[in-house]
C-alpha positions as CSV (number, residue, x, y, z in Angstrom):
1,X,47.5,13.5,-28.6
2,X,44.4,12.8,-26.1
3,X,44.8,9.9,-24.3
4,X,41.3,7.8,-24.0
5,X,39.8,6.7,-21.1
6,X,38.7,4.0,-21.4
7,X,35.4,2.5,-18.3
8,X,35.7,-0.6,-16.7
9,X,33.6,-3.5,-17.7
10,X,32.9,-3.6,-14.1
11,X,31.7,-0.4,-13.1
12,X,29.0,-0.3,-16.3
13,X,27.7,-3.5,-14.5
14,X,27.1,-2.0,-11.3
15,X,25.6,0.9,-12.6
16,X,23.1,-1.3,-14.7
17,X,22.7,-3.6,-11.8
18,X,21.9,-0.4,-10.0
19,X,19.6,1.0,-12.3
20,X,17.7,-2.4,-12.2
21,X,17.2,-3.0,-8.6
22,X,15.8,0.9,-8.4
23,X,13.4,0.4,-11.5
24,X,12.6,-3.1,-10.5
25,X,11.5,-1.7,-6.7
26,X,9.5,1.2,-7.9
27,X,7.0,-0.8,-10.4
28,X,6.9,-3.2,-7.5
29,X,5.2,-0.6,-5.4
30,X,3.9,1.8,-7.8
31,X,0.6,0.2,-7.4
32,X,-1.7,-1.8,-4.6
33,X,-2.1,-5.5,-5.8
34,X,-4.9,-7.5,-4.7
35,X,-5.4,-11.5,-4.4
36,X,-8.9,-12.7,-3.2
37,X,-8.8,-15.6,-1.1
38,X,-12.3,-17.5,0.3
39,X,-12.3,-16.3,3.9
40,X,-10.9,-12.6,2.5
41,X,-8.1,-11.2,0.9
42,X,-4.3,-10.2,0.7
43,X,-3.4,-6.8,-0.3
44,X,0.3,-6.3,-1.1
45,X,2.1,-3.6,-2.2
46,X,6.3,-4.4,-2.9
47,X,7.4,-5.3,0.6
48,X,4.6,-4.3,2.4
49,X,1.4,-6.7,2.9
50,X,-1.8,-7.2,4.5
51,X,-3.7,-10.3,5.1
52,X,-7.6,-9.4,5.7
53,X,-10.2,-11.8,6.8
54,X,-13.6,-10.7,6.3
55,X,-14.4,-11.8,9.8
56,X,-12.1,-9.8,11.3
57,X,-13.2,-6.5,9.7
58,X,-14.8,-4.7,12.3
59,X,-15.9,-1.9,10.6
60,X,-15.2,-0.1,6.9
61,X,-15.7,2.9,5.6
62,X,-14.4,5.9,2.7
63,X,-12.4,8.8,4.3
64,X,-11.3,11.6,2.4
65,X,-8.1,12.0,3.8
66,X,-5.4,9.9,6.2
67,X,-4.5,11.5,9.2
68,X,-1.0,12.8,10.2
69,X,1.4,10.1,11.1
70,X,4.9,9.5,11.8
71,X,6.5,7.3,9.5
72,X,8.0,4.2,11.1
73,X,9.4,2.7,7.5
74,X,8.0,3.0,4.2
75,X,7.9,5.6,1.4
76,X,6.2,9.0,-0.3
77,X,6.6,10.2,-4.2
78,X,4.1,12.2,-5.7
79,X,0.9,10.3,-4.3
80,X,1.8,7.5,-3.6
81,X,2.2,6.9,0.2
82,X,3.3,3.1,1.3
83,X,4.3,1.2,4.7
84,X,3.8,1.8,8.7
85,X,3.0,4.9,10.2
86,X,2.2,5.6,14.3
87,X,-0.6,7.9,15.1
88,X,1.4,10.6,17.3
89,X,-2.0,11.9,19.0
90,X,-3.9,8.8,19.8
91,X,-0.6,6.7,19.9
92,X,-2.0,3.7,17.3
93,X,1.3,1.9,16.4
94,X,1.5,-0.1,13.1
95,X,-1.2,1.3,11.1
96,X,-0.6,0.3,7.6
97,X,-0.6,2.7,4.5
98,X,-1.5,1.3,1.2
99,X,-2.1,5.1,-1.1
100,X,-1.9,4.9,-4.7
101,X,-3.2,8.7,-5.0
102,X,-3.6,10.5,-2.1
103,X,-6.0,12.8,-3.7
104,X,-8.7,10.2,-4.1
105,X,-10.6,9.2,-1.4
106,X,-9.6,5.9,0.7
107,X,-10.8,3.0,2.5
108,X,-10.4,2.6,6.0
109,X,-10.6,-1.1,7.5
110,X,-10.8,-1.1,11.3
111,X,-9.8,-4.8,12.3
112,X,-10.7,-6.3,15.5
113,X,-7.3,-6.1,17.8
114,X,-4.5,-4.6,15.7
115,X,-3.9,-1.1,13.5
116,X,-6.5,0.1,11.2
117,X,-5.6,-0.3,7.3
118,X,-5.9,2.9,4.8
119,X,-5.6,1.8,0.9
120,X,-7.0,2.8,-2.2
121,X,-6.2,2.3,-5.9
122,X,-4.4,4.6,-9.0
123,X,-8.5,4.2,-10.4
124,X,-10.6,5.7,-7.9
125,X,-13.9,4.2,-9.4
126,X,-12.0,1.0,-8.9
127,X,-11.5,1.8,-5.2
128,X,-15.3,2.6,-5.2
129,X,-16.3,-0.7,-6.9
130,X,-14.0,-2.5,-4.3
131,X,-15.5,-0.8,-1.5
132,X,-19.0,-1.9,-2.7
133,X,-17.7,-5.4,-3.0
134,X,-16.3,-5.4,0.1
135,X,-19.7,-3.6,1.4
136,X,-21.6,-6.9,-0.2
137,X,-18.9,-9.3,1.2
138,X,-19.6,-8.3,4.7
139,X,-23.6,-7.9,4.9
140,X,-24.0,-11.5,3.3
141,X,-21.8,-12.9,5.9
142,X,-23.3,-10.8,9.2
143,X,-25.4,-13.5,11.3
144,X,-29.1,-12.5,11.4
């Protein structure tokens, strides 16, 4: 006769637990979440976060592409492509990575005294519509 073996309550736990936590983090920063604020906006993705002030943003613009970095922490699966990078050539440190689809183009904020900020969204005609809005945003507020 076979004996059974029989699992420990305990290990089924931390192996759901486990399952969880991993599940839990990915839909967390599967995608770039955005929260308008007056004076500008926060754009958060899991762990990682940016808070922009529209006075601050020195200039804007789309680029096709990011350029290559060195990871400093963060993550890449598929095309998605989250957290701090370095510049190796120019030696930029703390230039934050918000990429939903690397394929689709991105927006590149250049704020005045720190790292510049790539992001764009899963939707690229939503990345376009932001970019417009932000666009807007900043020539009502320019002095004349």
């Amino acid at each position: 006769m076979m004996a059974v073996k029989k699992r420990h309550w305990f290990w089924n736990l931390v192996i759901g637990l486990t399952i969880l936590v991993c599940l839990s983090a990915y839909v967390l920063h599967a995608r770039n979440w955005i929260k308008q604020e007056e004076e500008g906006f926060l754009l958060f993705s899991g762990f990682y976060f940016s808070r922009i002030h529209y006075d601050e943003i020195e200039t804007i613009s789309m680029v096709p592409r990011i350029p290559e970095m060195e990871r400093k922490s963060g993550f890449s699966v598929w095309g998605i492509e989250k957290g701090v990078f370095r510049d190796t050539l120019e030696g930029v440190e703390g230039i934050r990575v918000y990429v939903d689809e690397l394929k689709y183009p991105k927006i590149l904020l250049q704020m005045r005294g720190s790292a510049p900020i790539y992001f764009n969204f899963r939707d690229s005609l939503e990345t376009h519509s932001f970019y417009d809005s932000l666009l807007e945003k900043l020539e009502g507020s320019t002095p004349e």
